[in-house]
N, C-alpha and C positions, 0 to 999 in steps of 0.2 A: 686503796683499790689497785688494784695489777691492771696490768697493760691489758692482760686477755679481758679480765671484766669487763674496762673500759670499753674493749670494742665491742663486745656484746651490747652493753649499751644506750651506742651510737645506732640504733633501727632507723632510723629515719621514719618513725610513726609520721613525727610531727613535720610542720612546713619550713620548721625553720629552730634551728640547734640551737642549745645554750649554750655558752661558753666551756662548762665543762667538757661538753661533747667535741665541741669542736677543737677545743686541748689534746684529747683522747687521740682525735684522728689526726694530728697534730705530731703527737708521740708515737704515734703508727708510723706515718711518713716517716719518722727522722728514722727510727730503728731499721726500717727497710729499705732508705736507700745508703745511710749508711755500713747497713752489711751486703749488700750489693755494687755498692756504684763503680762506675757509672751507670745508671741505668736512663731509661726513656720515661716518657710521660706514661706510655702506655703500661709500662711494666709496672710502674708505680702502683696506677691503677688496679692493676690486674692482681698485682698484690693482697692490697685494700680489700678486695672482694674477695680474696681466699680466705683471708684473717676475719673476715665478718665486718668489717667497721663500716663499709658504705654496703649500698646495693648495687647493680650491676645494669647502670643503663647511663647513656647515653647523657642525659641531665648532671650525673652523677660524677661522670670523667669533667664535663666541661664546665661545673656547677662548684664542684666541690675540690677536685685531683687539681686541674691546671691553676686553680683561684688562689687554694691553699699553697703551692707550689710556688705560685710567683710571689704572694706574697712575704713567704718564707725566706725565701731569695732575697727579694728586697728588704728583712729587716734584721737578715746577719743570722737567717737560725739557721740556716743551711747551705753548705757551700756553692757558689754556681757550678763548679765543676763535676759536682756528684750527680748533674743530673748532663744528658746528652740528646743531641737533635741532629741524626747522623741525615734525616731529610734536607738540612739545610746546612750548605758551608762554606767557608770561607776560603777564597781561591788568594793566594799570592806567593810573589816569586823568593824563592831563597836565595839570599844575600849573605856577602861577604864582605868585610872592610878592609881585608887586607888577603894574601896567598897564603900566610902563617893561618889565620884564622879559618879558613878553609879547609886547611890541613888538620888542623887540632880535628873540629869537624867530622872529617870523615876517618877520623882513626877512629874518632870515637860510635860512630854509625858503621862501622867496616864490619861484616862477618860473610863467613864463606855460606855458599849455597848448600845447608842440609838438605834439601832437595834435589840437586843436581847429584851428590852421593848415595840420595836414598834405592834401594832393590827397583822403585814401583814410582810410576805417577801418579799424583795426588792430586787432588780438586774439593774443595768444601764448598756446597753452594746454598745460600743462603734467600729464597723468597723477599724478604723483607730489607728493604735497605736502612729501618731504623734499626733493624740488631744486629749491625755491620759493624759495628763498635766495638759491640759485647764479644762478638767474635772472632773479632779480629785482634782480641787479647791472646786468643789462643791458638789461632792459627798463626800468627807472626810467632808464636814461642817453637814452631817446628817448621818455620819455611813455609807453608802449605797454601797455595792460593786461595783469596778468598774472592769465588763469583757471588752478586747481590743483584739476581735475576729481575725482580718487583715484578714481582708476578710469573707468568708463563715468557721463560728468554725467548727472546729473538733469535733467526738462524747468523744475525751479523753475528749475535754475541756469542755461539753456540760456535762458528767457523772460526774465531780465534783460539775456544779448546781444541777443537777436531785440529788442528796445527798443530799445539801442544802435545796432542796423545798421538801424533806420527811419529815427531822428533823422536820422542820418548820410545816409542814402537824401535825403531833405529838403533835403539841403544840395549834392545832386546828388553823391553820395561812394561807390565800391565799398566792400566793405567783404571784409579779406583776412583769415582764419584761418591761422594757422601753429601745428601740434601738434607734440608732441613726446612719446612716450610709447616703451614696454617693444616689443620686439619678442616677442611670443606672443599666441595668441589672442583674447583680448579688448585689448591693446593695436591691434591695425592693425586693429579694425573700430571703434577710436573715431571717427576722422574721416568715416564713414561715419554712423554713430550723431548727431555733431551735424549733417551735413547733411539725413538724414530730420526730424529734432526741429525743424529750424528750419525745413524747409519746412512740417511740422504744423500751426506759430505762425505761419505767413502767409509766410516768407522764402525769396523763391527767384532772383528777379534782381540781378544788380551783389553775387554773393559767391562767391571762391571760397577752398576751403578746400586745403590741404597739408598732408601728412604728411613732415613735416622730419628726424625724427629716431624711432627708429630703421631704419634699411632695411638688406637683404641688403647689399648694395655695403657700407655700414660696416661691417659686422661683420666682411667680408672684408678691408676696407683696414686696421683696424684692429685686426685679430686677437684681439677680442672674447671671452672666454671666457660660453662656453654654461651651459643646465642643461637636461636632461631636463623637455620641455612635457609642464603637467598635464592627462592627457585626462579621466581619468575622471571622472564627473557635470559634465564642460567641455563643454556643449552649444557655444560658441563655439567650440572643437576640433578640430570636424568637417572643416573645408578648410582648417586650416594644416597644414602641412607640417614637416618638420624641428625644432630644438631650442631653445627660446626665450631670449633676452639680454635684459637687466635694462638702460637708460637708465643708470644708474647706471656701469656698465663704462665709458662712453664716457671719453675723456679729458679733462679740466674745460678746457681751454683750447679745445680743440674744440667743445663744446657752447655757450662763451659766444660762441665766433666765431659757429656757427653760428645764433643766437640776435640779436647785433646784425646779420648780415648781413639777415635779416628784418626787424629792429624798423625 
């Protein structure tokens, strides 16, 4: 039996899998986050649900994704490292044991600012701060900042770019926002949100901003699975339309293409 049959298979008719199935989704996981990782729980998930092996609910990520995952983990089938928890981390100080070691160090961390050489200011801003990671592969491969809004920024956090895109202004520089957020109601009125915020803060020439990811057209070309958008007490809810898709569904090799095509 092939991997695709396997997951066809796996319908979750019944209450509770055989062994075979649960192999099945087993060899799902491994193949997908081994040609991805690092990935999240979520992508994992969202994975799973494209390829057919689980269904798409809530039971499903907490029941079968995060149970199979740990347990995987804990019995040597798959690395910890290939999978990532950019919600949660670990804070400590860097250390040196000697000035020579220091040195080695930062020779080997040293590179010039492509940024500071680039024509243009650059900004990649990302919704979600568990695909901070995924991104932040490919925005560190060109300099390019990476902002991790969670949700709708703040004007604190919005007054630290309007700083950026003056200096930059000064140096005779547009400066280019590239988002990337959830298709549902308060996701596609972020780039609208930092464009009012930053005309607030004084910024309104030589910037334009884009909404990169997610749009209708993807969800279409890549057969995205949906969820039922939340309306209720959703004042943002009012003029979307239709059923909202999580960032997260896209496929990771798509999302960094489309992430260095930008940086």
């Amino acid at each position: 039996m092939t991997a695709a049959e396997a997951y066809e298979s796996c319908s979750i008719r019944r209450s509770r899998r055989t062994k075979a199935e649960i192999g099945a989704i087993k060899t799902a996981i491994f193949e997908i986050v081994e040609d991805g990782q690092p990935m999240t729980v979520r992508q994992v998930f969202y994975q799973l649900v494209v390829r057919g092996a689980i269904e798409k609910t809530e039971e499903q990520y907490q029941g079968t994704v995060i149970r199979l995952l740990t347990d995987m983990r804990l019995a040597g089938e798959l690395p910890f490292h290939w999978i990532t928890d950019e919600s949660r981390r670990r804070r400590i100080t860097e250390t040196y044991d000697s000035i020579s070691e220091a040195v080695v160090a930062t020779a080997k961390f040293y590179r010039r600012s492509a940024l500071r050489e680039c024509s243009d200011y650059i900004e990649i801003w990302c919704e979600k701060d568990a695909l901070a990671g995924v991104l932040w592969d490919a925005t560190s491969d060109y300099d390019v900042p990476l902002m991790v809004s969670r949700g709708m920024p703040s004007i604190t956090f919005l007054h630290g770019t309007a700083e950026e895109i003056r200096a930059a202004a000064r140096q005779g520089k547009n400066a280019y926002i590239y988002q990337f957020g959830d298709h549902d109601p308060s996701g596609v009125l972020i780039p609208k949100t930092i464009m009012n915020r930053l005309i607030d803060l004084g910024i309104s020439d030589g910037l334009i901003i884009e909404r990169v990811a997610l749009t209708e057209e993807q969800i279409t070309e890549f057969n995205l699975p949906t969820r039922p958008t939340k309306r209720d007490g959703n004042r943002h809810a009012n003029g979307f339309e239709g059923d909202s898709v999580e960032l997260d569904a896209l496929p990771l090799d798509v999302l960094r293409a489309m992430v260095s095509e930008v940086s």
